[in-house]
Structure formats: C-alpha cells, structure tokens
C-alpha positions in Angstrom: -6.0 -66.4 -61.6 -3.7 -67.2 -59.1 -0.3 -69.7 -59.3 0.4 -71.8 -56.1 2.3 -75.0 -54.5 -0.6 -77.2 -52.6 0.6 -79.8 -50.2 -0.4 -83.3 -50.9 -1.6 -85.7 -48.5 1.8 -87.8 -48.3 3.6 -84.2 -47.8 4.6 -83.9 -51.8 4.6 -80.3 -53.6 2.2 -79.9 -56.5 2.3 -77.0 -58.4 -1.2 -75.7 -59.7 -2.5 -73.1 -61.6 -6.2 -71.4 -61.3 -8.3 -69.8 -63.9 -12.0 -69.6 -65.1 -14.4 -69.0 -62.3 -13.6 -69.8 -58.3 -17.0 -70.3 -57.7 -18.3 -73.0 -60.7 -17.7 -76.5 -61.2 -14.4 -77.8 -61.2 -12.7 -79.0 -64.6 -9.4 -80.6 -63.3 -7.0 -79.8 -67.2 -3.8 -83.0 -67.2 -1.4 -81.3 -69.2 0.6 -83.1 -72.1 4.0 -84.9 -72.3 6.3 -83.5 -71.5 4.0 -80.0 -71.2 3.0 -78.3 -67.6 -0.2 -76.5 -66.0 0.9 -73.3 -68.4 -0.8 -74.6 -71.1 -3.9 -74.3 -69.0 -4.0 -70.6 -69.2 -5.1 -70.7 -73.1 -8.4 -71.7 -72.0 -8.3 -69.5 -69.0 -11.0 -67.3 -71.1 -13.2 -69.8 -72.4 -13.7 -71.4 -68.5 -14.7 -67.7 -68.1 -17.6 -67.9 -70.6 -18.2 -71.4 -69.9 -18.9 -70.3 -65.9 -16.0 -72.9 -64.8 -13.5 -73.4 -62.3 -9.9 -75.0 -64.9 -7.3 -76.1 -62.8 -4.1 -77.6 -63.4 -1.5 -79.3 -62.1 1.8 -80.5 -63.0 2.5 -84.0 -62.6 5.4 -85.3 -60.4 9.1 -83.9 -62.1 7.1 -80.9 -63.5 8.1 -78.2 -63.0 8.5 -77.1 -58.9 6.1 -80.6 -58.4 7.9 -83.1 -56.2 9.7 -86.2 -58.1 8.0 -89.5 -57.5 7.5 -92.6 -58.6 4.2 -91.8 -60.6 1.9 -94.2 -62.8 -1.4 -93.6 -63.7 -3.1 -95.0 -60.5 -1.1 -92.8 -58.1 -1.6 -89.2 -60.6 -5.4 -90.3 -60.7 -5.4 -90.5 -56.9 -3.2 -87.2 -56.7 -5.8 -85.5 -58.9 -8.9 -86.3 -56.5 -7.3 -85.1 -53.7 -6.2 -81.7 -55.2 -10.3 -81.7 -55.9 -10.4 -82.4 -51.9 -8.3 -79.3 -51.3 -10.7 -77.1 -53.0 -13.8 -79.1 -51.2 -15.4 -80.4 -54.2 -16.8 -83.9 -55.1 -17.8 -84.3 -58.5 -15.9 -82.8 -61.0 -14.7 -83.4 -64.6 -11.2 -84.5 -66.0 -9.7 -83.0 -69.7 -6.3 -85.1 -70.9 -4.6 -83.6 -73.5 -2.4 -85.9 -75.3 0.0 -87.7 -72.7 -2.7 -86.0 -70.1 -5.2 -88.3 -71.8 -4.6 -91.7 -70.4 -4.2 -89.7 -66.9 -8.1 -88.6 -67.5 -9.3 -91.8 -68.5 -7.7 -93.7 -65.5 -8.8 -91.1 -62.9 -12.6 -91.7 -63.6 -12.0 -95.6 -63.9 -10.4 -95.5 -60.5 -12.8 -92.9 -58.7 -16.2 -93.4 -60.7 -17.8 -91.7 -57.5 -16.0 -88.4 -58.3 -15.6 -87.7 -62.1 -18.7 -86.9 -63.6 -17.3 -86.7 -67.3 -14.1 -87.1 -68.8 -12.8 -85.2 -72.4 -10.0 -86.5 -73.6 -7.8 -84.8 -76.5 -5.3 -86.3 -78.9 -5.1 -88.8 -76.3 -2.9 -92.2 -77.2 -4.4 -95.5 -76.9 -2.8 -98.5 -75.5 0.4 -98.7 -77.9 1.2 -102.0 -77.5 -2.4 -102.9 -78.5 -2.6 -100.7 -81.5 -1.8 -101.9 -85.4 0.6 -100.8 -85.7 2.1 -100.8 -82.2 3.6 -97.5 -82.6 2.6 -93.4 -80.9 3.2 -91.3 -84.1 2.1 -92.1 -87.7 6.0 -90.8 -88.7 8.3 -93.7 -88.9 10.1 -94.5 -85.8 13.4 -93.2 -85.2 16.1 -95.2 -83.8 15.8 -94.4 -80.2 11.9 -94.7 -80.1 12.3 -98.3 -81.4 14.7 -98.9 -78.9 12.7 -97.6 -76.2 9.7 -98.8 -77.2 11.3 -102.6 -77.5 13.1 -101.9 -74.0 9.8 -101.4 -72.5 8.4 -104.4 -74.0 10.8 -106.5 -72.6 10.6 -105.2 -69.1 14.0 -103.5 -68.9 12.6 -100.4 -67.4 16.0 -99.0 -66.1 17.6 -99.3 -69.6 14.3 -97.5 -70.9 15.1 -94.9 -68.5 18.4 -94.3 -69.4 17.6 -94.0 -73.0 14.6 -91.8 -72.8 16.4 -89.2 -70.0 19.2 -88.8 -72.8 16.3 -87.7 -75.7 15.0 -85.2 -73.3 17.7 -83.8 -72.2 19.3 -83.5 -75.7 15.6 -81.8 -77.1 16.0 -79.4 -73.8 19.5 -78.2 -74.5 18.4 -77.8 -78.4 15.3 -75.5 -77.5 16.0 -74.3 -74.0 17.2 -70.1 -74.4 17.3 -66.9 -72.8 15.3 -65.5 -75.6 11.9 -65.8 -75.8 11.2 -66.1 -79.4 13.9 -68.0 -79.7 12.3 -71.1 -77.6 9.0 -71.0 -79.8 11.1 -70.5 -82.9 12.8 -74.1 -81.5 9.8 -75.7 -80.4 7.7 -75.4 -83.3 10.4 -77.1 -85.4 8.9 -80.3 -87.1 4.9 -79.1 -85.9 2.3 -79.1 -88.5 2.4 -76.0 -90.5 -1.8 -75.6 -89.0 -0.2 -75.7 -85.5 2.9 -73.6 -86.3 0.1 -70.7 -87.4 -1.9 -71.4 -83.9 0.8 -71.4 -81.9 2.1 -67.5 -83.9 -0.9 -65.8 -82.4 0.0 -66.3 -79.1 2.1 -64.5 -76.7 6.1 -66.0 -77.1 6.6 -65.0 -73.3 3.7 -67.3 -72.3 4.8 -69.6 -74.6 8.5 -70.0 -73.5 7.5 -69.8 -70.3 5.1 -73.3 -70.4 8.2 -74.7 -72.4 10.7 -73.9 -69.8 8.7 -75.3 -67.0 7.7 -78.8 -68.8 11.7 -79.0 -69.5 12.8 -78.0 -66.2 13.6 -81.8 -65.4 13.5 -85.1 -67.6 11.6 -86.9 -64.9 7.9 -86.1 -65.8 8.6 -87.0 -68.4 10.2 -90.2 -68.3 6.8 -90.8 -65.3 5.0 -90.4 -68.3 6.3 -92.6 -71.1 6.8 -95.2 -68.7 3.1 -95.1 -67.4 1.0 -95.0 -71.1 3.7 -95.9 -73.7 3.1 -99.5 -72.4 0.8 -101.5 -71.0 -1.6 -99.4 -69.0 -1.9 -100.3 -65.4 -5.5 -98.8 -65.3 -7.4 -99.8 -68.1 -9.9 -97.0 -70.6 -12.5 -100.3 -70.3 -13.2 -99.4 -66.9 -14.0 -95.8 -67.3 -18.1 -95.6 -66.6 -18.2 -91.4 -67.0 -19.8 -89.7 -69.8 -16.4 -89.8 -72.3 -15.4 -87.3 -75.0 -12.4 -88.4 -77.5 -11.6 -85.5 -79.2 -9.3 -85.7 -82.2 -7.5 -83.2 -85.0 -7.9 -85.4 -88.6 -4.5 -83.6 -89.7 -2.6 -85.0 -86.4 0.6 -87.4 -86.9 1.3 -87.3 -83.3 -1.9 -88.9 -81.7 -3.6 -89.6 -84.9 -7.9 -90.6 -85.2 -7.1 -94.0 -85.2 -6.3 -93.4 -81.4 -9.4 -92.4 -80.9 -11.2 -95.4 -82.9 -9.2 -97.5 -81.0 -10.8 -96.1 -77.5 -14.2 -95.3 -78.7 -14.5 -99.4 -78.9 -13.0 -100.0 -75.6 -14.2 -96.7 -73.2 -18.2 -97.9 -72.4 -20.8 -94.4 -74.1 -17.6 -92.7 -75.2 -18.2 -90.2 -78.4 -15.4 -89.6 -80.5 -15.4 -86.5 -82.2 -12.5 -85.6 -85.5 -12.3 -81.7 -86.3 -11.2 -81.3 -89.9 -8.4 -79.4 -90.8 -6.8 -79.6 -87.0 -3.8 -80.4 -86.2 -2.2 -82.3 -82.7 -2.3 -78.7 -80.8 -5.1 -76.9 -82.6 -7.4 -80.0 -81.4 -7.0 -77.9 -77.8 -6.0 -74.5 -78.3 -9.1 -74.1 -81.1 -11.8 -75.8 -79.2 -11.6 -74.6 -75.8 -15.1 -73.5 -75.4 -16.5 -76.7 -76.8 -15.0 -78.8 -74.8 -15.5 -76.7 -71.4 -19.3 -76.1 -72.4 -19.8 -79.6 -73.0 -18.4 -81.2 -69.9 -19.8 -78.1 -67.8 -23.2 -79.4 -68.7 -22.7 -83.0 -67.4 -21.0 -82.1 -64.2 -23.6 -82.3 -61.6 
C-alpha cells in the first residue's frame, strides 16, 4: 500500500490511497459523505484475493485534497484522470453512499472508460423520491431547512446552514483519544453496524474520521451536488451497474435502490438481509470486488 498527493491536471492536490494489487485492474473506491480514501483500506485484503488494483481518493475539501468548486461532472472528470496517472483505460467505479452518485455519473459521463459501476447505499435523486427526503428517520429541523433552501435555489444560505451542522458534529466527535472518536461516531448507528465497526482497529478508525472532518467543505461539495437535482443524470449510465443495499438501513434505505434500478439501463439491485448502512460495504467486500473484477476488460 502506499499513501500519496497526485497532481491534477489543472495543478489541484488529490490525496489517494493504494491497496490490492499494482499490477490488476483498477477499481477506482468514492468514499462516502462526509468519509475519506481511509475507508478504502477495509477492503485492502479482499482487492488482494480478488487480484485488483482499489484506489481512492478524497474528493475536493477532504482531507489534504485541494478546495474546489466540485459537482458531480467535475469529480467524475477528476476520477478519469487519476486513472490516466496510473495509465489505465478501462476501469471500474464503487460509490459508497454519498460516493454513489459520484460512480454513477463518472460512467454516464465517460462511458468509453468505466467498464462497470457498483454502487452501495447509494441515494437516489431526493427531490424525485416519495417521499422527498435522504433518511427514513424524520427530518430534523436543520435538514428541512436545508433541504427547502436547496429547493429554492438559495445555495449560499444552504451553505451557511449545512457548514454550521458539520462543524458542530466535528467539535462533538473530534478527540485526542482514539476510542474516544469511535465511541462518538457510532452514536445513533444501527446496533448491526455498531458490532462491525467493534472489530476493527479504533486507530484506523479515528484516523478515517479525523481526515473526512478535517474541513466542512467536502462536505458541503457533496450535499450540494446529490441532495438536489443531479446535474449528471443515473439514466445515462450505459455500464454494467450493481445497486447494492443493506434491508436494515435508515440512512440510504432499499427504496433508493428501487428507485435507480428503474432509471440506471441493465442495473441489478441486490438487498443483503440483516445489513445495516455500513455492513452493506465493510461485509461484502469480496463480492463486490469479484464481481466488477470479472466485467472489467
């Protein structure tokens, strides 16, 4: 494995992080929201038995990646040319979560270079959905508002209100103690994702947790690219598609995935019983890899 900055074509920073095997074919990972390329490294083993190369990178505002102002076109186009750095053509995409609509809208805007596309927990196109909302759990007060803020085009108050929700959830779980930041961050998960998240190690943990709060702006980036109307749309998207879904999930429930199984042309959604919104990645790493390592050409 090895942890890097890569230069981008218009002279940005990207961080990315290598794992699985140099020499196979490239699975380009889009980490969640907010989340970073650390999460990457639980699969770092399965892209090992699956014979592939899992790279990831964070998006602009993660981490040490250079701020910008990021949709979904401009990440899809950042994501090919990271492919270009390592010399390779055809690869696949796997969005997790807020990574999802990043996947889907890389292979609708470069058909020529993704060869398949998994997507997991991934949202669907909120505004479209019934009803219009991201979680199952009743809105609270400040998702309304942002949600209605975005809907009426007032992007800077959006802003504003979203930059104060992440900064108040970093100073809640942000520590110097390792255990203390999982202990934080697992407040309010599902008790099946609490348990997955246990048997890993609470320094690797903290340490993804850090990075994806380092800054507020990814993650404003990323609500407003997908929480709205999505300026690359999943109909486009001609790549073999997986949707992969946890039935126990409240934060990108099935229904997501019904909704995008009728829109994305070929796509197979598949629901894992008993799974939660993080055991639908950190449990099935070697089924996804294995199946999109056998459609990349």
């Amino acid at each position: 494995m090895a942890s890097d900055l890569l230069e981008l074509p218009d002279g940005r920073q990207a961080e990315v992080w290598h794992g699985g095997v140099a020499s196979g074919p490239l699975v380009m990972y889009l980490h969640g929201t907010p989340d970073s390329r650390l999460t990457a490294r639980t699969g770092d083993a399965a892209a090992v038995r699956a014979g592939v190369h899992l790279v990831a990178v964070n998006r602009p505002g993660y981490g040490r990646s250079d701020p910008a102002e990021s949709g979904l076109a401009s990440v899809a186009d950042d994501t090919v040319a990271v492919a270009d750095s390592l010399a390779v053509h055809r690869f696949a995409v796997l969005g997790a979560s807020g990574g999802g609509p990043y996947a889907l809208a890389c292979a609708a805007r470069h058909p020529d270079r993704v060869a398949a596309v998994g997507t997991v927990a991934c949202p669907g196109v909120v505004p479209e959905l019934d009803p219009p909302r991201l979680h199952e759990d009743p809105e609270d007060e400040r998702d309304a508002r942002v949600r209605e803020l975005l809907e009426a085009g007032d992007v800077e108050a959006a802003v504003v209100e979203l930059s104060a929700a992440i900064r108040g959830y970093r100073d809640h779980v942000l520590d110097e103690d390792d255990a203390t930041v999982v202990d934080r961050w697992a407040e309010g998960m599902h008790p099946d994702d609490v348990e997955v998240v246990r048997s890993l190690p609470a320094a690797e943990l903290a340490a993804g947790v850090r990075e994806s709060l380092a800054s507020p702006v990814g993650y404003i980036r990323d609500a407003l690219a997908f929480l709205g109307d999505w300026e690359v749309r999943p109909e486009g998207v001609r790549s073999p598609t997986w949707l992969w879904y946890g039935a126990e999930d409240r934060n990108a429930a099935p229904r997501h995935g019904e909704w995008l199984v009728q829109r994305v042309p070929g796509s197979i959604l598949v629901v894992h019983e008993q799974t939660a919104h993080l055991g639908a990645l950190l449990l099935h790493w070697d089924q996804m890899l294995a199946t999109l390592r056998e459609t990349i050409a």
